[in-house]
N, CA and C atoms as a LAMMPS dump frame, in Angstrom:
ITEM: TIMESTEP
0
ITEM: NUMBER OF ATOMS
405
ITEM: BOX BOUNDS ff ff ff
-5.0000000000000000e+02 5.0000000000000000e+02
-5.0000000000000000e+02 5.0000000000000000e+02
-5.0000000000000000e+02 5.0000000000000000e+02
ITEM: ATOMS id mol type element x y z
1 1 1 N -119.572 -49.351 237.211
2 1 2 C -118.901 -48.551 238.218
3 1 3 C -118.434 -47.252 237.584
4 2 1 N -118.712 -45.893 238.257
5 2 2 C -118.314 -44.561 237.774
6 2 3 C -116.793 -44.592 238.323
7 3 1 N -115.833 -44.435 237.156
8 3 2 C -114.695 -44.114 237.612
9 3 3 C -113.996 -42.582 237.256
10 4 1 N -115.422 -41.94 237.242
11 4 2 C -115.217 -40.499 236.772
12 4 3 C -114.471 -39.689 238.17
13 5 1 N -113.557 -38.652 237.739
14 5 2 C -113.658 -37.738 238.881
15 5 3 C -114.686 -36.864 239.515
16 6 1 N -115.027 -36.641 240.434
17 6 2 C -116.024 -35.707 241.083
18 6 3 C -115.581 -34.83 242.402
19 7 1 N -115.323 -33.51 241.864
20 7 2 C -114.805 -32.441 242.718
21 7 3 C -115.547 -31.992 244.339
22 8 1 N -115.13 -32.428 245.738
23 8 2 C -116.239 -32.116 246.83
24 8 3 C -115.601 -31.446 247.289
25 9 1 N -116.165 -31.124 248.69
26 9 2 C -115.892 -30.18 249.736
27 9 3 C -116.459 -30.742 251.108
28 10 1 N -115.843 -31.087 251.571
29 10 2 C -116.467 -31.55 252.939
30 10 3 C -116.904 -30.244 254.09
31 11 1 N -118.293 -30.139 254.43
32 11 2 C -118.581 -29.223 255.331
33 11 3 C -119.328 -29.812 256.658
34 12 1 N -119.21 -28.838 257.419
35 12 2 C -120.196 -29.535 258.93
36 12 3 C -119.035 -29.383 259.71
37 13 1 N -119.094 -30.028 261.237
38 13 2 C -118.785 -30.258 262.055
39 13 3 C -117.068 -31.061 262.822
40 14 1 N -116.245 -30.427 262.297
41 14 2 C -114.78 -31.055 262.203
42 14 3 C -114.962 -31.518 263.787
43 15 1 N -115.176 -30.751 264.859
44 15 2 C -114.787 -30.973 266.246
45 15 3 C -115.585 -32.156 266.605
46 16 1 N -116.467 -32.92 266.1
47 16 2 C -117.526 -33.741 266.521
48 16 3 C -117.162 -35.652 265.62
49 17 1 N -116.73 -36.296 266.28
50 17 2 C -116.37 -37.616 265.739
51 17 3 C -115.303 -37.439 264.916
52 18 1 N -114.104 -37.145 265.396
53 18 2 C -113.321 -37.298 264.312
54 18 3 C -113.08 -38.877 263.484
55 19 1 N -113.491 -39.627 264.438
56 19 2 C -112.943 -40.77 263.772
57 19 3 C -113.563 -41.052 262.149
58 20 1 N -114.863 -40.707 262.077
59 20 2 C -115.907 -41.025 261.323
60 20 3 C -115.479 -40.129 259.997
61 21 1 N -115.321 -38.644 260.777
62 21 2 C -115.159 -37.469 259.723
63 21 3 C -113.215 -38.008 258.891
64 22 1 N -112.898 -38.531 259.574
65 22 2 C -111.601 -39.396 258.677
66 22 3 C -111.554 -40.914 258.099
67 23 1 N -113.044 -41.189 257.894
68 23 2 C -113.674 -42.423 257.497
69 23 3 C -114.069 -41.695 256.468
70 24 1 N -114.947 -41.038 256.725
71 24 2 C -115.364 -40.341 255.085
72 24 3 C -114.531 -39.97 254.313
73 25 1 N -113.837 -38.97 254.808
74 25 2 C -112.26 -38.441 253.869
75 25 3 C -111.956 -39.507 253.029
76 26 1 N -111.692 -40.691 253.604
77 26 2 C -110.657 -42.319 252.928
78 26 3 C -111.776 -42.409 251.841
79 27 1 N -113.159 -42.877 252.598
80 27 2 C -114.322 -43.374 251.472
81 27 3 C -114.29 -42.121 250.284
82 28 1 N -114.331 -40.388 250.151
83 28 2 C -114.24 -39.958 249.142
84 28 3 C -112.901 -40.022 247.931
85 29 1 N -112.072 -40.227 249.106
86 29 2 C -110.169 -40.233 248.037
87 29 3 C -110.405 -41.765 247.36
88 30 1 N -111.193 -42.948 247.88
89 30 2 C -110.923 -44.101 247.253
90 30 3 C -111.934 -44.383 246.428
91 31 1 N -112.915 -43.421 246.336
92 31 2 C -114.526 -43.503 245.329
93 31 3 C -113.751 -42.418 244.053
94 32 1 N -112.497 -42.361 244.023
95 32 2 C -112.087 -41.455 242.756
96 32 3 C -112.567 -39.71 243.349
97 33 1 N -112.972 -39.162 244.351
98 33 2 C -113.092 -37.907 244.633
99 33 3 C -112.082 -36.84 244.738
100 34 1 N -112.375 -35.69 244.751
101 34 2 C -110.96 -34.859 244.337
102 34 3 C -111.652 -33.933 245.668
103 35 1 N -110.64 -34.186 246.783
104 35 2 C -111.181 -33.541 248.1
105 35 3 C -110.862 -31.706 247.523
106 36 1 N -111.752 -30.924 247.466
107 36 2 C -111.08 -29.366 247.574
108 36 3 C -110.801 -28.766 248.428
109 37 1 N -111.152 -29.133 249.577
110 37 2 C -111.537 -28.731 251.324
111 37 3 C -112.315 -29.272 251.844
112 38 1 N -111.647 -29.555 252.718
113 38 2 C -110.655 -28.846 253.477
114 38 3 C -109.321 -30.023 253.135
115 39 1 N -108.279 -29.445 252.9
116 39 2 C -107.012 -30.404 252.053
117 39 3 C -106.156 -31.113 252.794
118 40 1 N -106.855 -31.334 253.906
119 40 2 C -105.922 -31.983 255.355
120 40 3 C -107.345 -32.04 256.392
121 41 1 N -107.3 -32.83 256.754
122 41 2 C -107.956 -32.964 258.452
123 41 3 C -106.982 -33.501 259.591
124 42 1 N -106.602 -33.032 259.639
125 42 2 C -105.563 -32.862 260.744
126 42 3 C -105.708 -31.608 261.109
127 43 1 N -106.181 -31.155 262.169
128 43 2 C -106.313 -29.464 262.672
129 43 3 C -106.06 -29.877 263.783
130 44 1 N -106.13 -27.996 264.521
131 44 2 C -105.214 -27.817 265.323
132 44 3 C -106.622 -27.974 266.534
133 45 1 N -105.619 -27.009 267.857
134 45 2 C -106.618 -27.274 268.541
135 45 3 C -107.304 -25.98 269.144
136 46 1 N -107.114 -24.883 268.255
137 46 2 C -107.798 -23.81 268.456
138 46 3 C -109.321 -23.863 268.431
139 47 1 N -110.052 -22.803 268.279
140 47 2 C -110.935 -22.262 268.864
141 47 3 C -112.096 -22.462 267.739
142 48 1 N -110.894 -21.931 266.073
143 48 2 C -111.87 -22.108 264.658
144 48 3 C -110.554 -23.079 263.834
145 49 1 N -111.666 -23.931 263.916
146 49 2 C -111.043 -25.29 262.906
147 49 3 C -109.773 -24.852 261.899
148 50 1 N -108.688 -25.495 261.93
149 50 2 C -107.983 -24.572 261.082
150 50 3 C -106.943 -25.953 260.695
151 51 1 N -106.576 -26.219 259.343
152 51 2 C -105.634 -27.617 258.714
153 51 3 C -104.309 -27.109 259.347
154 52 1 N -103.12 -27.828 259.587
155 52 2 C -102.313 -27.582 259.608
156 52 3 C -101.278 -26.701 259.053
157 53 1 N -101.655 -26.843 258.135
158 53 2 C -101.18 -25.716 256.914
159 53 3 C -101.693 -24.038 257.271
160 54 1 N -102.825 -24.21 257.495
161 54 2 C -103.543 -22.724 257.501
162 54 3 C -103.4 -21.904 259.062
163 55 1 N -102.182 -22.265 259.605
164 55 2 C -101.883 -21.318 260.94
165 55 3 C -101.951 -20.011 260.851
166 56 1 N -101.031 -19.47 259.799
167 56 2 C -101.092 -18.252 259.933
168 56 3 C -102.075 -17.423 259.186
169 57 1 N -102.815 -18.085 258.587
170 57 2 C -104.309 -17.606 258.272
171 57 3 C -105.329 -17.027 258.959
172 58 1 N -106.284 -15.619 259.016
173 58 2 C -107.466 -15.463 259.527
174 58 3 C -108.331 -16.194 259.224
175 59 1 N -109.551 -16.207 260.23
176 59 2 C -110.743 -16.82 259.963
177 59 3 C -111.501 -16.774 258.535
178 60 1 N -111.331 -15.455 258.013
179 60 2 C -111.618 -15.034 257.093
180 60 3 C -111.029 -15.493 256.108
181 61 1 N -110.066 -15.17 255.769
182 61 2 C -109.583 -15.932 254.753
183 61 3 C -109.463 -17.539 254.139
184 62 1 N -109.446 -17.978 256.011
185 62 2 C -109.867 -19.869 255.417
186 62 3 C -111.312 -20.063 254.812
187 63 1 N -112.042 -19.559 255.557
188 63 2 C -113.575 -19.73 255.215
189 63 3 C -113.63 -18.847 253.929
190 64 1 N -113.102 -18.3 253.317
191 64 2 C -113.191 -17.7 251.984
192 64 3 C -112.714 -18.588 251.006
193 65 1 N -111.478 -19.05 251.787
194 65 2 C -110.936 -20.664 250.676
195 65 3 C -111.823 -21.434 250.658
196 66 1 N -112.669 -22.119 251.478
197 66 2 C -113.408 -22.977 251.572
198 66 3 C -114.469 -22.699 250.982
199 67 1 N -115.179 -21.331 250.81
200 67 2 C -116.325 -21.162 249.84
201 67 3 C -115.488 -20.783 248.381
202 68 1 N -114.607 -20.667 247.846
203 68 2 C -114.331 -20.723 246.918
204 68 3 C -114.399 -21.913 246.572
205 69 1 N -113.485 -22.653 247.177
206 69 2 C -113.316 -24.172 247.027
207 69 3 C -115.326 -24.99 246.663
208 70 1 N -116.189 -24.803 247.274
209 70 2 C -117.285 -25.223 247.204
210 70 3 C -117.579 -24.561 246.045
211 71 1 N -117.76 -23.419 245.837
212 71 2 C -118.099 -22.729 244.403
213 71 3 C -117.37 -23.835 243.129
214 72 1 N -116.712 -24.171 243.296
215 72 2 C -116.239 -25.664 242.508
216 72 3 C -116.033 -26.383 242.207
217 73 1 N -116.971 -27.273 243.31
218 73 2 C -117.268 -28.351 244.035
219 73 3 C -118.646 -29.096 242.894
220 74 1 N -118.589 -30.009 242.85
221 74 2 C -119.67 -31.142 242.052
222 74 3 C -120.676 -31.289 243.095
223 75 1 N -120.367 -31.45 244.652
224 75 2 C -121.22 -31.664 245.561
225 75 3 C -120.409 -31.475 246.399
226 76 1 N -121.299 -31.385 248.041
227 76 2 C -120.607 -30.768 249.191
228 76 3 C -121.225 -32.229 249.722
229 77 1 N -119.867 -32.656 250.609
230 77 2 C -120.483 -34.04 251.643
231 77 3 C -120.341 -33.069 253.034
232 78 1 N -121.96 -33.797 253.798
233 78 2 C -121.831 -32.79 255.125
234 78 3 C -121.613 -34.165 255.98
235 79 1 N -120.649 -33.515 256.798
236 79 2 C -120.498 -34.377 258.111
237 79 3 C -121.349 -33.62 259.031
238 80 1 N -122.825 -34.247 259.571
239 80 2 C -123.026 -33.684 260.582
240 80 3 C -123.591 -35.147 261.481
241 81 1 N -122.417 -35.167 262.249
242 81 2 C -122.72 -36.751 263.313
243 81 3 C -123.662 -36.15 264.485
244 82 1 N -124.504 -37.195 264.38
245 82 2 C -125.546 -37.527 265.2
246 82 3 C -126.75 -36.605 264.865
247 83 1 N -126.875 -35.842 263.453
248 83 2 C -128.024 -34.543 262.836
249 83 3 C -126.931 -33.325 263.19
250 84 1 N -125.727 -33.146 263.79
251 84 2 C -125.666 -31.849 264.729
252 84 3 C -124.972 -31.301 263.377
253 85 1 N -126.014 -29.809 262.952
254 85 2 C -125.337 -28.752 262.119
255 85 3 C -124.485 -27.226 262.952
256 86 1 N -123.728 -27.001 263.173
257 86 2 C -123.11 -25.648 263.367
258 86 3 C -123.348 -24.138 262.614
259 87 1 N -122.911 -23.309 263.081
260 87 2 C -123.145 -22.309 262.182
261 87 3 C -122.41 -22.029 261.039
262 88 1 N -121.834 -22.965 261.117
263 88 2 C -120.419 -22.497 260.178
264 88 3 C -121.062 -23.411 259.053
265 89 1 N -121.947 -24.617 259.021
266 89 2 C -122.231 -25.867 258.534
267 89 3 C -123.498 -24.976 257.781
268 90 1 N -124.212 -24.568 258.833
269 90 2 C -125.324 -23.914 258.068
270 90 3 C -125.27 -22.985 257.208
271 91 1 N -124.251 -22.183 257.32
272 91 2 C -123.662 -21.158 256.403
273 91 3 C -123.065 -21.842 255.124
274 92 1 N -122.429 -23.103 254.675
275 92 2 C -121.932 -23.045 253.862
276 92 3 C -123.118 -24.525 253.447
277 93 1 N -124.328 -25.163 253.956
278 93 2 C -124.985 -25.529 253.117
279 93 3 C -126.245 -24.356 252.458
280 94 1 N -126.443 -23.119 252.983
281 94 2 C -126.914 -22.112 252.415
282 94 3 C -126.539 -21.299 251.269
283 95 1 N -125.163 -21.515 251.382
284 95 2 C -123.918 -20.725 250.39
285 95 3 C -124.39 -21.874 248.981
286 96 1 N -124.012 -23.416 249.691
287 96 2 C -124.184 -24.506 248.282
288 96 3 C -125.351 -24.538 247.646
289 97 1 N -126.747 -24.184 248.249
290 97 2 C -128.089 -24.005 247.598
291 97 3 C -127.963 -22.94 246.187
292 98 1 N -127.778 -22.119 247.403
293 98 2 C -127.761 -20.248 246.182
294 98 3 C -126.623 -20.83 245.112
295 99 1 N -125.399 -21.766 244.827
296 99 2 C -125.006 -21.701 244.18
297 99 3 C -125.23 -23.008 243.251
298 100 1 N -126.32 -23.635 243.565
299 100 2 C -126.774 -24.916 243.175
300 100 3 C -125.507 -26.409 243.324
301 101 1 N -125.165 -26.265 244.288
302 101 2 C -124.412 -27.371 244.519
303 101 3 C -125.055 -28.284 245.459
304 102 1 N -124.714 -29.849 245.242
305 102 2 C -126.326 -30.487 245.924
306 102 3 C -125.107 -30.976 247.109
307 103 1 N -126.148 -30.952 248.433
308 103 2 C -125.405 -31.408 249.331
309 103 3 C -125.731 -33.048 249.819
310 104 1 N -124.991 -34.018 250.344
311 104 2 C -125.451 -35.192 250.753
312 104 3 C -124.464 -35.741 251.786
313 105 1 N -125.781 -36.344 252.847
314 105 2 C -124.848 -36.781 254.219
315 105 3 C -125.381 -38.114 254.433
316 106 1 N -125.006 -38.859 255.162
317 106 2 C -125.646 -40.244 255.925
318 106 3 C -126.729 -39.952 256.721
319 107 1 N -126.698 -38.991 257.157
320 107 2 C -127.528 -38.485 258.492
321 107 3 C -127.931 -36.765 258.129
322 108 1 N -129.323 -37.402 258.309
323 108 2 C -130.185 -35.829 257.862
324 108 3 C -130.226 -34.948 258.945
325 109 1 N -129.663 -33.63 258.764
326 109 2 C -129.392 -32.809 259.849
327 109 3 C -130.502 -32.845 261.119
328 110 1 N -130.552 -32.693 262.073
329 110 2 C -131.742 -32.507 262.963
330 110 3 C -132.537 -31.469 262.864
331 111 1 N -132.001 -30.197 262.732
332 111 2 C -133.082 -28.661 262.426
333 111 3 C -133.809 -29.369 261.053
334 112 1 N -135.467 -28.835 261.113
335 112 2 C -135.767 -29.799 260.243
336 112 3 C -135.479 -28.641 259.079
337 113 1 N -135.486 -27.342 259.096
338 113 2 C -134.892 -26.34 257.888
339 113 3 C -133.965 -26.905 256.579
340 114 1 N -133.014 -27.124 257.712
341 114 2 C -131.565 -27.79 257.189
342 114 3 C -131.566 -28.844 256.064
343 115 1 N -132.868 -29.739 256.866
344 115 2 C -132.987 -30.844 256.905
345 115 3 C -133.234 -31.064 255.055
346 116 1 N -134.385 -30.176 254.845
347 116 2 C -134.527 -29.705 253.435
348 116 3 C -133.945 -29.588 252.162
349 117 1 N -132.727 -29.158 252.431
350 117 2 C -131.726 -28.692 251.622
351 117 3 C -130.725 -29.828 251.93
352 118 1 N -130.557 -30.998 252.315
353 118 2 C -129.191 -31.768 252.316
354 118 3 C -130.55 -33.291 251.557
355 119 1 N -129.702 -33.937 251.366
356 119 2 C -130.177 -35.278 250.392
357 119 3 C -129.173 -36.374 250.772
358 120 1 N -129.892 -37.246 251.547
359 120 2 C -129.219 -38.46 252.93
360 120 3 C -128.995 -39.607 252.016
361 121 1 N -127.991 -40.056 251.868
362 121 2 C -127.891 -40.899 251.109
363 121 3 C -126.929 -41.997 252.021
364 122 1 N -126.792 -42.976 251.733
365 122 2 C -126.514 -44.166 251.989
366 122 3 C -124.975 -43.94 252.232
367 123 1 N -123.88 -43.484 250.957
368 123 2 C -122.654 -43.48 251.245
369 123 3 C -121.955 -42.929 250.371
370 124 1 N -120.599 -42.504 250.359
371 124 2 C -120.376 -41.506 249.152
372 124 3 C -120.059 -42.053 248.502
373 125 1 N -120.243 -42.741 247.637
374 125 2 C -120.169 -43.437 246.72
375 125 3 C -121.752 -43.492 245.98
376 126 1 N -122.431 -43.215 246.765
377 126 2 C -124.325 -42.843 245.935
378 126 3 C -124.042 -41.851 245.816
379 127 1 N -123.502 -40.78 246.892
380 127 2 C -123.65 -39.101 246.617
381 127 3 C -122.939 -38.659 245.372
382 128 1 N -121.572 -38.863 245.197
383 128 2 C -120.915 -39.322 243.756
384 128 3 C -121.953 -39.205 242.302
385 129 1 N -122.576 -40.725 242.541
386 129 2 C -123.086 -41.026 241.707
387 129 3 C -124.432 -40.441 241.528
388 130 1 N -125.026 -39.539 242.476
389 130 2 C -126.042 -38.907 242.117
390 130 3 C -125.872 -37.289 241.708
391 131 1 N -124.298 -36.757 242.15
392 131 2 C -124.16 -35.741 241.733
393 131 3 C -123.545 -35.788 240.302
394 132 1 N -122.868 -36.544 239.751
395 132 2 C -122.486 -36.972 238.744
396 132 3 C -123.91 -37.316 237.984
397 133 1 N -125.025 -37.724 238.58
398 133 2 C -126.084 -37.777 237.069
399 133 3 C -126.532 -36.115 236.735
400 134 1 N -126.381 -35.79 237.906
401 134 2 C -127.074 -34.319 237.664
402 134 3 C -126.484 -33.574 236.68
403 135 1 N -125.237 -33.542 236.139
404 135 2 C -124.627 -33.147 235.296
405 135 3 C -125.019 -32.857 233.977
């Protein structure tokens, strides 16, 4: 069993299954993962996904935390339930390519583009352990 730390970033689709997207959260904090972002799922109910914390924040500036945050990320876990990628999803598994960070979901996006660039794995606890060999 890897009881190493491994730094993620959760990207994709916050508005879509929350229940699931706070199933994963638990499964990365209890596989030893060091969530970077988003540092709360609990958001509000605006328009662009935003943690509780980050109210008085622009768009800009969260999504700048969040690609920083991925820029130092071991791997990005994508939530995209049922294949569905967003633009915001597609933007920051494009961002994780160019910066060689490997992405992995349960469910391979539906655009088959997308589809390319993410690596479907079983559960985070493989994604972990496969971004951790890459090392």
């Amino acid at each position: 069993m890897n009881f190493s730390v491994a730094k993620v970033v959760i990207c994709g689709s916050f508005r879509r299954d929350l229940t699931s997207l706070r199933q994963q959260y638990r499964e990365l904090i209890e596989t030893n993962c060091q969530v970077l972002s988003p540092r709360s799922i609990e958001f509000d109910d605006g328009s662009f996904v935003r943690s509780r914390g980050e109210q008085a924040l622009n768009i800009r500036t969260i999504q700048d935390n969040h690609l920083a945050s991925l820029h130092d990320a071991d791997f990005v876990w994508l939530h995209c339930p049922e294949g569905y990628v967003g633009t915001s999803g597609a933007f920051e598994i494009g961002f994780a390519y160019a910066h060689g960070i490997p992405v992995y979901s349960t469910t391979a996006p539906n655009d088959a583009m997308l589809s390319e660039y993410v690596t479907t794995c079983p559960s985070v606890y493989k994604a972990k352990q496969l971004a951790l060999d890459q090392e």
